[in-house]
C-alpha positions in Angstrom: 175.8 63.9 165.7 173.7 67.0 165.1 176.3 68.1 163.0 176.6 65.1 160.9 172.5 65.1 160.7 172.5 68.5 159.8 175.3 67.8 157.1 173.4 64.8 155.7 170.2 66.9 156.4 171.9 69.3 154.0 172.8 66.6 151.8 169.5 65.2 151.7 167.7 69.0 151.2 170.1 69.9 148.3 169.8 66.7 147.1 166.0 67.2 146.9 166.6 70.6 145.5 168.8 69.4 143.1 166.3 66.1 142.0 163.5 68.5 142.2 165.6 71.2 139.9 166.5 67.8 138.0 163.3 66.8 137.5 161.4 70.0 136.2 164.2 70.5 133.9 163.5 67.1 132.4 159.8 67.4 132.5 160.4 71.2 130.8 162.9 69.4 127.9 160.3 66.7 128.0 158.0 69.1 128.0 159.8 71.6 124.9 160.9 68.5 123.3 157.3 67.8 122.7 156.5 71.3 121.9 158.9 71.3 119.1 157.6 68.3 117.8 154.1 69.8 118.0 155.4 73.1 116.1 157.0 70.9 113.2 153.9 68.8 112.8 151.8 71.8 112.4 154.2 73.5 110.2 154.4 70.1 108.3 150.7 70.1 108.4 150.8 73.6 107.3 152.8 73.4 104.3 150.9 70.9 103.3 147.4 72.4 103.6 146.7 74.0 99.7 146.9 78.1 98.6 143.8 79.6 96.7 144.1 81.7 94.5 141.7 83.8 92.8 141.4 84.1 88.9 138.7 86.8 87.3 137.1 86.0 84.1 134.2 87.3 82.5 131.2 85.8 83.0 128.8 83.5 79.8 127.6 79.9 79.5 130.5 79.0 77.3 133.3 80.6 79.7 131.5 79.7 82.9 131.1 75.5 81.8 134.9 76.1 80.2 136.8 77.8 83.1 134.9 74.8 85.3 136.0 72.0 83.7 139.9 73.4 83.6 139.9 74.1 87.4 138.8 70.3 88.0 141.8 69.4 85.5 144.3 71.9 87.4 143.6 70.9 90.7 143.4 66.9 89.8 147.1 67.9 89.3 148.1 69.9 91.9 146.3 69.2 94.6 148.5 71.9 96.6 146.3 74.5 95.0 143.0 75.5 95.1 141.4 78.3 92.0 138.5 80.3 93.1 136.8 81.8 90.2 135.6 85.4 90.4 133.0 86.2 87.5 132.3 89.2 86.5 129.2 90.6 84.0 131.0 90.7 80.1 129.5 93.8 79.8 131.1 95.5 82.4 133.6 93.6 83.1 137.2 95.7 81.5 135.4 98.6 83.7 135.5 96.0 86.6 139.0 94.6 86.0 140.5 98.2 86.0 139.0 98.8 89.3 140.4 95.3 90.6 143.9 95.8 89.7 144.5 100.1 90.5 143.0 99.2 93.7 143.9 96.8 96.9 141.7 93.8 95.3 143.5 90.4 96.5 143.1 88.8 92.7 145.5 86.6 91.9 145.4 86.1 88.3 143.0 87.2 85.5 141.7 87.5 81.6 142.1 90.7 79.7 139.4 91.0 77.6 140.5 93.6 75.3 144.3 94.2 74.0 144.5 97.5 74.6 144.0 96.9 78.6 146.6 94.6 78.6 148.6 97.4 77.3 147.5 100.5 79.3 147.6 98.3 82.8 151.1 95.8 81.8 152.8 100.0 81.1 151.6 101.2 84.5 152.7 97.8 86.0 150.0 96.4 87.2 151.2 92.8 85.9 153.8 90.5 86.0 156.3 90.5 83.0 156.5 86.7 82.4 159.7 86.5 80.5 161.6 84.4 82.4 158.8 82.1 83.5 157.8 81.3 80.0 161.2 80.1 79.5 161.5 78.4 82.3 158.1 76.4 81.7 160.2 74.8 78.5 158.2 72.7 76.2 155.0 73.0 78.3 154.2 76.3 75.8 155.4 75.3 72.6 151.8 75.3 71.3 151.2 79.2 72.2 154.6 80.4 71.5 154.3 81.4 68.2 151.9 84.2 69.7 154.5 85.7 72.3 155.5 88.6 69.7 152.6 89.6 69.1 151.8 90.3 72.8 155.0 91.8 73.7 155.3 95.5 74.9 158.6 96.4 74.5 160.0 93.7 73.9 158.4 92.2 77.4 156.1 89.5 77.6 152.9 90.6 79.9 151.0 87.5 79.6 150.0 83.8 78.0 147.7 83.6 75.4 144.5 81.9 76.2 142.7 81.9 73.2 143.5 82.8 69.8 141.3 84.4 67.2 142.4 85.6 63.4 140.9 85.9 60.5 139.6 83.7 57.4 137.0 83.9 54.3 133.8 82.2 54.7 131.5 81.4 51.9 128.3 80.1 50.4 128.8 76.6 48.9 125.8 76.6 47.1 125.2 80.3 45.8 129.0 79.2 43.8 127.5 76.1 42.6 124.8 77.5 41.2 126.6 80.8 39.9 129.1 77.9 38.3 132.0 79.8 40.1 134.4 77.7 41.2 134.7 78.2 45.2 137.9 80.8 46.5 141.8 79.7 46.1 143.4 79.4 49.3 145.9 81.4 47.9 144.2 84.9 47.0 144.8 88.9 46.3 143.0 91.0 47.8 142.1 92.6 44.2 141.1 89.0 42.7 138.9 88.9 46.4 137.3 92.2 44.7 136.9 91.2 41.5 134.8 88.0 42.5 132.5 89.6 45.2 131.5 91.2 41.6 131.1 87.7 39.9 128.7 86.9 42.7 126.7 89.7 43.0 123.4 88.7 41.6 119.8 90.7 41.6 118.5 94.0 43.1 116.5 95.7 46.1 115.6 92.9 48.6 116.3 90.2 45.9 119.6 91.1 46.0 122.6 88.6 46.8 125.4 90.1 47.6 129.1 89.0 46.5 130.7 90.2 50.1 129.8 90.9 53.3 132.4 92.5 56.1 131.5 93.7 59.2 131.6 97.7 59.6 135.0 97.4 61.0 138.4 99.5 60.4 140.2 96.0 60.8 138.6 95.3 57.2 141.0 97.7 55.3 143.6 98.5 57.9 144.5 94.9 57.9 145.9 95.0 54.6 149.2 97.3 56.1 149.2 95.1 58.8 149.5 92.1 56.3 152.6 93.9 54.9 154.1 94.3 58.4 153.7 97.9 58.7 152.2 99.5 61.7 149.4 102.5 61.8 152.3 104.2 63.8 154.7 104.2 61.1 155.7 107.6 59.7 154.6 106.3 56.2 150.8 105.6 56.2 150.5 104.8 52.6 150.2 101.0 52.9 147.2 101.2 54.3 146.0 103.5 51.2 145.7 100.8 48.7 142.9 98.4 51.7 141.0 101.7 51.7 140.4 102.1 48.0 139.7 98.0 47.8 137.1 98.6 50.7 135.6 101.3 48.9 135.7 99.6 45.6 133.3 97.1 47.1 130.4 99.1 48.4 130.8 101.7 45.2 130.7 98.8 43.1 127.5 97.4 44.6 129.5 94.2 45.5 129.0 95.1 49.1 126.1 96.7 51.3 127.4 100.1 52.3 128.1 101.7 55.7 125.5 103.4 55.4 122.9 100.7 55.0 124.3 98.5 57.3 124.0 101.1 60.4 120.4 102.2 58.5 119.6 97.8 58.8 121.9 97.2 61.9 122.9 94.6 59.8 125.0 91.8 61.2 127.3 89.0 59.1 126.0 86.1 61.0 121.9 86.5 60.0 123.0 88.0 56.5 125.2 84.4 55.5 122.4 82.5 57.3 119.9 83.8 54.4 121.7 82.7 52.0 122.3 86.9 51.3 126.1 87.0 50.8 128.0 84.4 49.0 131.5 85.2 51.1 132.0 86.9 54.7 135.8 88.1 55.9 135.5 88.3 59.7 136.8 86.2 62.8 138.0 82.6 62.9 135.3 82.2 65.9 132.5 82.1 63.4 132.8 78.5 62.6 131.5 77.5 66.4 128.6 79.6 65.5 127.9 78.4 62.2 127.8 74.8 63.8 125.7 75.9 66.4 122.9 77.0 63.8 123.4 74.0 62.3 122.4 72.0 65.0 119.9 74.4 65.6 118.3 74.0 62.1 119.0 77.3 61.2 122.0 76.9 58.6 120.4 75.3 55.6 123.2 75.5 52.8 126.8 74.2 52.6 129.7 76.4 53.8 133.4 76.6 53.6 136.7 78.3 54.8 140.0 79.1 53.5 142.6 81.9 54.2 141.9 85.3 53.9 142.8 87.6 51.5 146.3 89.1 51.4 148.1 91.5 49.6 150.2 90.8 46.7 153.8 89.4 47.7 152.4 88.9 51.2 152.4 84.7 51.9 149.2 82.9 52.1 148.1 82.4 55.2 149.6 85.8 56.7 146.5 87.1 59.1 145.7 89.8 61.6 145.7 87.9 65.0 144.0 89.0 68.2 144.7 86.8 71.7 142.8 86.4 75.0 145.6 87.3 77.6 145.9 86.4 81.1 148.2 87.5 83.4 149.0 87.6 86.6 148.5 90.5 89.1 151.4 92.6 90.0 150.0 92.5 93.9 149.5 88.7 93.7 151.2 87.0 97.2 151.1 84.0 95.4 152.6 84.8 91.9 154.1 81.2 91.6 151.0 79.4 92.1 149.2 81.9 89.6 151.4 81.1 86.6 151.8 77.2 87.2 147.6 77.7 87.1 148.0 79.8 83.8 150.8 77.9 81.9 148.7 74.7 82.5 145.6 76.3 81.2 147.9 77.7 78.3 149.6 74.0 77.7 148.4 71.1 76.0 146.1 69.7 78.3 144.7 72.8 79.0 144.1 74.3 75.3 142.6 70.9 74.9 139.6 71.3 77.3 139.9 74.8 75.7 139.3 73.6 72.3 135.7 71.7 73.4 134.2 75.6 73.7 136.5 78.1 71.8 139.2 78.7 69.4 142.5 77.7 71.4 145.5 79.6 71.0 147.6 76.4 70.7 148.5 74.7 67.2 149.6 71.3 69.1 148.4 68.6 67.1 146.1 66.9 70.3 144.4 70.5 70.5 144.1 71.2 66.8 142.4 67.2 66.8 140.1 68.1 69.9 138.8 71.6 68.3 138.2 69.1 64.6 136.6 67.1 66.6 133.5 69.6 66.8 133.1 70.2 63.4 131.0 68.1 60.4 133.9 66.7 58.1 135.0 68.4 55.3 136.1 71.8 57.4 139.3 72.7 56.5 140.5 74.4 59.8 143.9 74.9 58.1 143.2 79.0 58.6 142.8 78.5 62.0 145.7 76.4 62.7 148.2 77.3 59.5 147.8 80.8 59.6 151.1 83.5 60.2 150.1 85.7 62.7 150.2 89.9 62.4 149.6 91.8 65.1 145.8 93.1 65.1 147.0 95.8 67.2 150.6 97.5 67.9 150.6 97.8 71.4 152.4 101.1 72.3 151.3 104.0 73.6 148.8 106.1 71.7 146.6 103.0 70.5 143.6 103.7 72.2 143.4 107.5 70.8 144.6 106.0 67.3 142.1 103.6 66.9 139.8 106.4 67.1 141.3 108.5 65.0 141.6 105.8 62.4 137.6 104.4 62.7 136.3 108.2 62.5 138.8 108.6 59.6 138.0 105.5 57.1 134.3 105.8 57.8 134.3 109.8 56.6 135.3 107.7 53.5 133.7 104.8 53.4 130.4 107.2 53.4 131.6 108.9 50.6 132.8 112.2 52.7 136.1 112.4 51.4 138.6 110.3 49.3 140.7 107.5 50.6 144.0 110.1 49.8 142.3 112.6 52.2 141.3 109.9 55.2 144.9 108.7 55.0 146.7 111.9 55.3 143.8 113.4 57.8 144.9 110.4 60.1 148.9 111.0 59.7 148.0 115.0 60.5 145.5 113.9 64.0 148.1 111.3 64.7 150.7 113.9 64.9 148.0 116.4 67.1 146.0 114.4 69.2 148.3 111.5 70.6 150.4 111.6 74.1 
């Protein structure tokens, strides 16, 4: 009997033992079971809870109101992520950016303000070559895509064009009507451009209208080699020879105020065509926001119009220096993805149509082209903003930066009379060959 209790005691005991082990190893499966689950659901939750990523941009108004109203747009889109904007002070800011990006700054995503930062970060790889994304994006950047070559170093694409700025003629409406000129051809030399800045020049001393007005820029007679596809890196300099001499030929000729008087006057195109002063202006396709701006402000009293700018002969109408806002993404980025779906949207249609409410867009889609009309009194004809054949303002390669000295120091010695436009030309070629790495 003791036996058989202590069996089924035993029984009973291991029994117990074996419910208890039973139990606690169901209440820990139960127990891990519900664990798991709690994981996934917080990993679900956690997939599904948006990345930021920061974009830098230079701080204005314009910028600040533009770069607002395209993060709404973005986000309304992609709700998985959220942009932070970081401003930065436009005066300071490719000093800023350079600091951001060569140190352990947690920036996603950013403007280049200036081409030739885009070229000296992209060649010490501080950016994302964008290549294959661009491709992969399809038809989403058919409306910037026509400006990919011109940003390439290389041969690589660094980043999207934001915004696209080139050049055009812009002149006085009236001071032709009453001259009985008949306004510029669409389709002009820059020797015929010469020829009527003459025509137009009317008076002396402060009575005096003048028949052109360019800003005190190299672009304004280095652009003519660029025009004929020629680089100021090219072994042969003498296409850029002949925009010399027609630059000169202006301010000798009394067509156009001198270097000299317009660093003496700090004389700027924008006041000068507002008086009434200059009867044409070559400078940036971003001058017809301004002049509608003064119009609205009661400051532009006359009527105005725009058409391509000058070109060389053989060289097609239309055919114009180009310069782009770039963004790119950062090389350090942990969200590089997210960063270019953020700057291909902003680059794309919908984007470059928010764009076109503040700036020039870089797009020629026909939506953006109708958005950027859309600011504009009739009778603009924004065909040199939208028709134009880009050139590259700038080569980008190494050596720019030093060359663009050389070549502003160079063309002024003979814009001032200093030396000829023979001796600039072959004192560039001879510091070219000295002073660059």
């Amino acid at each position: 009997m003791k036996k058989w209790l202590a069996g089924a005691m035993g029984i009973v005991l291991t029994g117990t033992l074996l419910s208890g082990c039973g139990g606690n190893a169901q209440e820990e499966a139960a127990s891990g079971g519900n664990a798991a689950e709690t994981e996934a659901a917080s990993t679900g939750n956690a997939a599904k809870e948006p990345v930021t990523i920061k974009f830098m941009h230079w701080s204005d108004t314009a910028s600040e109101s533009m770069y607002a109203d395209l993060v709404a747009a973005f986000e309304a889109h992609n709700p998985d992520v959220n942009v932070e904007l970081v401003k930065s002070d436009i005066k300071t800011y490719s000093e800023k950016l350079t600091i951001t990006l060569t140190g352990s700054s947690d920036v996603d995503a950013f403007a280049f303000k200036d081409l030739k930062e885009y070229y000296r970060l992209a060649s010490i790889g501080r950016v994302v070559q964008l290549d294959d994304q661009a491709a992969g994006a399809g038809d989403a950047l058919n409306g910037v895509s026509h400006l990919f070559d011109t940003l390439k170093i290389d041969g690589k694409l660094y980043g999207l064009p934001f915004r696209n700025d080139g050049w055009a003629l812009f002149y006085n409406k009236n001071l032709f009507d009453a001259a009985g000129v008949a306004y510029p051809k669409d389709d002009m030399t820059w020797e015929a451009y010469v020829a009527l800045a003459k025509q137009l020049t009317q008076g002396e001393g402060q009575g005096k209208t003048w028949g052109s007005f360019m800003p005190d820029w190299s672009q304004t007679w280095y652009g003519y080699g660029q025009q004929l596809g020629k680089t100021l890196f090219d072994e042969d300099l003498a296409p850029y020879l002949r925009g010399l001499e027609l630059r000169k030929e202006l301010t000798d000729s009394g067509a156009q105020p001198t270097v000299a008087e317009n660093q003496a006057t700090n004389a700027h195109y924008r006041p000068v065509f507002l008086a009434g002063k200059t009867a044409m202006v070559n400078t940036g396709t971003w001058f017809p926001g301004m002049l509608e701006q003064d119009k609205k402000d009661g400051k532009l009293s006359f009527d105005w119009g725009m058409t391509y700018v000058p070109h060389p002969e053989g060289v097609a109408k239309g055919t114009s220096m180009s310069t782009a806002v770039v963004h790119s993404v950062s090389a350090t980025s942990k969200h590089k993805e997210e960063a270019f779906k953020w700057l291909s949207f902003i680059s794309g249609d919908e984007g470059q149509t928010i764009v076109a409410k503040y700036q020039t867009p870089a797009s020629k889609a026909d939506g953006v082209k109708q958005a950027f009309e859309s600011n504009f009194s009739e009778g603009i004809d924004m065909a040199p903003i939208f028709n134009m054949t880009p050139v590259p303002e700038r080569n980008l390669q190494a050596g720019l930066p030093e060359l663009e000295t050389i070549v502003t120091e160079e063309g002024n010695r003979a814009l001032l009379g200093e030396i000829t436009p023979d001796e600039a030309i072959a004192s560039i070629a001879d510091r070219r060959s000295k002073e660059l790495p």
